[in-house]
C-alpha positions in Angstrom: 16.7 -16.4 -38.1 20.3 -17.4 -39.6 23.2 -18.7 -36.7 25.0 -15.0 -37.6 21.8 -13.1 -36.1 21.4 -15.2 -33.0 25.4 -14.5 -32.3 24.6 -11.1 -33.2 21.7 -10.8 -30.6 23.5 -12.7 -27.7 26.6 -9.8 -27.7 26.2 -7.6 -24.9 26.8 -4.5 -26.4 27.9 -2.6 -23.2 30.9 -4.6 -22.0 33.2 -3.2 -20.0 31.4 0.1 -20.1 30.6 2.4 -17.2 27.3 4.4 -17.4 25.8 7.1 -15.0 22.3 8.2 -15.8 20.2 10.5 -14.3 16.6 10.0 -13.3 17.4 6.7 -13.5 15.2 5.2 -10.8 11.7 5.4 -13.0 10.5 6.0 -16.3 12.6 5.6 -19.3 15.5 6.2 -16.8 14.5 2.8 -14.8 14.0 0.8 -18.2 17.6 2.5 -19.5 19.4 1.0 -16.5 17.7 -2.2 -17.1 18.7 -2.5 -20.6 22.8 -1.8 -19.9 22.8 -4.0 -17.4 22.0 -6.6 -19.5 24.4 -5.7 -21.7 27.5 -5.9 -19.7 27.5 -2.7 -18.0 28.4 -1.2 -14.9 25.6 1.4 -14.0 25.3 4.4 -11.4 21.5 5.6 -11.3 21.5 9.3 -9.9 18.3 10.6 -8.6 16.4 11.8 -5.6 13.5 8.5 -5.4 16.1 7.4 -2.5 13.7 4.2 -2.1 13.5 3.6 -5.5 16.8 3.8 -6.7 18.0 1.5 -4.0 15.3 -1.0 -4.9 16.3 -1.2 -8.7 20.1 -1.9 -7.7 18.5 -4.7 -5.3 16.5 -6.1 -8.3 19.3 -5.8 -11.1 22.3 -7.4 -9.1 23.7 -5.8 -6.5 26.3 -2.8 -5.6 28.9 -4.7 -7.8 27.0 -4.4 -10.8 24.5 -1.5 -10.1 24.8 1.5 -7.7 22.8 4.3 -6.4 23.7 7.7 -5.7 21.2 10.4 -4.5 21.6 13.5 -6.8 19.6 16.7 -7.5 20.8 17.6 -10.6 20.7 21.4 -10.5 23.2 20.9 -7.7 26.7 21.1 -8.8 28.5 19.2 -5.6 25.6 16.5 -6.0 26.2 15.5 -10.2 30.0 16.3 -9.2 29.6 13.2 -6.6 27.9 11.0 -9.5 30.9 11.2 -11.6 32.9 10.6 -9.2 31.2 7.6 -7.6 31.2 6.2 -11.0 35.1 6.8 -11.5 36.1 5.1 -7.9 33.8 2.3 -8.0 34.3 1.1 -11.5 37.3 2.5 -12.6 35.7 5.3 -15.3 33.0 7.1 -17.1 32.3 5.8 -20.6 28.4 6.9 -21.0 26.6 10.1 -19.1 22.6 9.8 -20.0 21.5 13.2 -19.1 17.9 12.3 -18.2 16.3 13.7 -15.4 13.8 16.0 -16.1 10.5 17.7 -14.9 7.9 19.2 -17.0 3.8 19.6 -16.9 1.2 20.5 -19.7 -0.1 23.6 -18.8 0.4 25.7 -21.8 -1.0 30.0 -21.1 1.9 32.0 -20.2 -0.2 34.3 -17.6 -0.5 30.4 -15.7 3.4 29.8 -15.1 4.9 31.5 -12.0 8.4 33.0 -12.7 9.5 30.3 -10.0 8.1 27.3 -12.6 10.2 28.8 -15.4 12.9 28.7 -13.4 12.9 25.6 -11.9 12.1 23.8 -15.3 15.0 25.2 -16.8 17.1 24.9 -14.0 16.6 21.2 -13.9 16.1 20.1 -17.6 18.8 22.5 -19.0 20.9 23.7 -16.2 21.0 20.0 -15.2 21.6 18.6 -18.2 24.9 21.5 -18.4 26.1 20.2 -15.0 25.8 16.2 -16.1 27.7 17.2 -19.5 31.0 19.7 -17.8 31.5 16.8 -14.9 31.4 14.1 -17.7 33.6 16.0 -19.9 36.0 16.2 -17.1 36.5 12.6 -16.7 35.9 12.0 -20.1 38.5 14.3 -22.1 41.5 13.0 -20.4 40.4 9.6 -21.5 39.8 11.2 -25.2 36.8 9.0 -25.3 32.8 8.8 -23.9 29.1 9.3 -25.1 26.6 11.8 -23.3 23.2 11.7 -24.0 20.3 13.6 -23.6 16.5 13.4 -23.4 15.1 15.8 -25.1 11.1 15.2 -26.9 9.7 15.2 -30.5 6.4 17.2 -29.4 8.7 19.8 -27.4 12.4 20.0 -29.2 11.6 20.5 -32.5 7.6 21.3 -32.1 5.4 23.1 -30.0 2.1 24.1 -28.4 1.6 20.6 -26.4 3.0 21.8 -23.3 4.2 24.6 -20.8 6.5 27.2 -22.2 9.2 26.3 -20.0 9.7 22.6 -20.9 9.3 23.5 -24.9 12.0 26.0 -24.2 14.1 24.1 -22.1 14.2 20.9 -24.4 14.7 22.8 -27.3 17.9 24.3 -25.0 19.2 21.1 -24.7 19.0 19.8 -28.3 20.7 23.2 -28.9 23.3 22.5 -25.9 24.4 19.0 -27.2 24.8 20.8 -30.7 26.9 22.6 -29.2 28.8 20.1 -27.3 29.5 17.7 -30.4 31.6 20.4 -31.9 33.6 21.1 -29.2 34.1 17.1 -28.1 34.4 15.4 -30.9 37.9 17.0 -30.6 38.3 14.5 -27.7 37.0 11.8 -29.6 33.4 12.1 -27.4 30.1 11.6 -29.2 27.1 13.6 -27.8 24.1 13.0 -28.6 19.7 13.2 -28.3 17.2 10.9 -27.9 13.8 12.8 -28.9 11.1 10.4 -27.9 6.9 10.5 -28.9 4.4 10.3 -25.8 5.7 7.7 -23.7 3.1 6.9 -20.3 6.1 7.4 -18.0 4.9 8.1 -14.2 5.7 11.9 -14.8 3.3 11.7 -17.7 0.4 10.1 -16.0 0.7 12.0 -12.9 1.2 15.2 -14.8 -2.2 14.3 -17.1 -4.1 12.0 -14.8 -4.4 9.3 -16.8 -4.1 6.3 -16.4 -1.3 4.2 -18.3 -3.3 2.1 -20.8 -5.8 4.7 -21.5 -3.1 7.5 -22.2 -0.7 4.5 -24.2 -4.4 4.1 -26.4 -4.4 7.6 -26.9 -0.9 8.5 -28.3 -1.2 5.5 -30.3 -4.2 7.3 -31.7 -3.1 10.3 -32.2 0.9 9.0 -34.2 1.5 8.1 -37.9 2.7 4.6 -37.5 -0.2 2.3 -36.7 -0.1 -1.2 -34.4 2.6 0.0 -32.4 3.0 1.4 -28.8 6.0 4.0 -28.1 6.9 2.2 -24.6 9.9 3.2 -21.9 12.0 0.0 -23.4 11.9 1.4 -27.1 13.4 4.8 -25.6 16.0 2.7 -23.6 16.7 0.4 -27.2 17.9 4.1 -29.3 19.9 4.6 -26.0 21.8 1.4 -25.7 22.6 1.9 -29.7 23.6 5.4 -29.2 25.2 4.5 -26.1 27.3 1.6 -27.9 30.3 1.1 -30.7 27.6 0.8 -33.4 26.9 4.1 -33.5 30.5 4.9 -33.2 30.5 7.6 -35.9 27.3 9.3 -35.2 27.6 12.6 -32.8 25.1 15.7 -32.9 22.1 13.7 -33.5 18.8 14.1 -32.3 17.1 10.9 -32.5 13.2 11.1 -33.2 12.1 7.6 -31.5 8.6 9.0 -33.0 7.2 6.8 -35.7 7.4 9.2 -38.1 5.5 11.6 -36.4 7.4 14.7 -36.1 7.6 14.8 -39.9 4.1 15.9 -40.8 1.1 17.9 -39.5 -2.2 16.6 -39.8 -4.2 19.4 -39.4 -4.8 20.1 -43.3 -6.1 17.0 -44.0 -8.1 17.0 -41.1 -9.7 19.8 -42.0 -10.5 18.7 -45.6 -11.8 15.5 -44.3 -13.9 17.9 -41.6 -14.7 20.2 -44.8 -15.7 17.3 -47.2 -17.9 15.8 -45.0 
């Protein structure tokens, strides 16, 4: 490795930069906040894991460097407290990672309640809305940000892997930061997606009752790109490059972290092998 890469590798590419994200106190949240720490930011984690969140702040530095705010995000006066806890305490609001989420795998419609639909969207999409107008807020005056959301590979641009109302709601929320880019970028704010493969998050193993290894062995099994695990950190990498002046000119993206996955379909050649044999 030449001296130029090590400098480039040493820059912490967050300096000076404020971020707020949602769900923040596990999963690819947890490893998100993590990651822009160590790269020079100031971080608010918003979620409802009250002992968790608090914990992580502990662990990463302190209340100078790291805060937690407790936040339902389909609760307007909560996310509109996040924003502003991030504006008083460090001055402004350069990144919103809309992350928080819910979801489960149950796929027959005649399963899912009209109450699940609801609260699914309310919380993935509705959520996402509230995260991206109380951002915008702080953000446009400043004619500058980045918001970010987390949508999926295997449920915003495919289908059939999980309930109806988390396929529809991620697909909303590609659709929503679509949407969003056009009218922002006039503000000089880049919106984004981050679209990741199976990752063995908690709310994946609790919501398949598997066990981490065993379920990381199984997506591995079932991707394109061999020798490689999709893990929380790799999701948290495309945010931190989304999330920093690298990507300065890239806005409407959705960003398959996916190892090529979502670009082919297996089951033809499956069923020729199947056939063949």
């Amino acid at each position: 490795m030449g001296s130029n890469s090590l400098v480039s590798f040493n820059v912490k590419r967050l300096e000076g930069k404020v971020a707020l994200i949602t769900g923040g106190a596990s999963g690819i949240g947890k490893s998100t906040a993590q990651l822009f720490v160590q790269h020079g930011a100031k971080v608010v984690i918003a979620d409802i894991q009250d002992d968790l969140g608090s914990s992580i702040c502990e662990q990463l530095g302190g209340h100078e460097i790291i805060s937690y705010v407790h936040c339902d995000v389909t609760c307007d006066s909560d996310v509109k407290k996040a924003v502003d806890l991030a504006v008083s305490k460090y001055g402004k609001l350069d990144i919103m990672f809309n992350n928080a989420g819910i979801g489960d795998l149950e796929t027959s419609i005649l399963d899912i309640s009209n109450e699940r639909f609801k609260k699914v969207m309310d919380t993935n999409v509705y959520g996402g809305f509230l995260g991206a107008k109380h951002a915008a807020r702080v953000m446009i005056p400043a004619k500058k940000g980045c918001i970010l959301f987390t949508a999926s590979v295997v449920l915003s641009v495919l289908g059939g892997f999980s309930e109806h109302p988390y396929v529809a709601s991620k697909h909303a929320v590609v659709g929503l930061a679509k949407s969003l880019c056009v009218e922002m970028g006039q503000y000089g704010i880049r919106v984004n997606c981050i679209s990741p493969h199976g990752v063995a998050t908690p709310l994946l193993t609790k919501g398949t009752e598997i066990d981490k290894e065993t379920l990381e062995s199984l997506v591995s099994e079932a991707g394109v790109l061999k020798g490689k695990v999709l893990e929380e950190e790799d999701v948290a990498a495309a945010a931190l490059y989304l999330a920093s002046d690298e990507s300065k000119y890239l806005s409407g993206v959705n960003l398959m972290v996916d190892g090529g996955y979502s670009i082919t379909n297996p089951s033809l050649p499956m069923a020729v092998k199947s056939f063949m044999s």
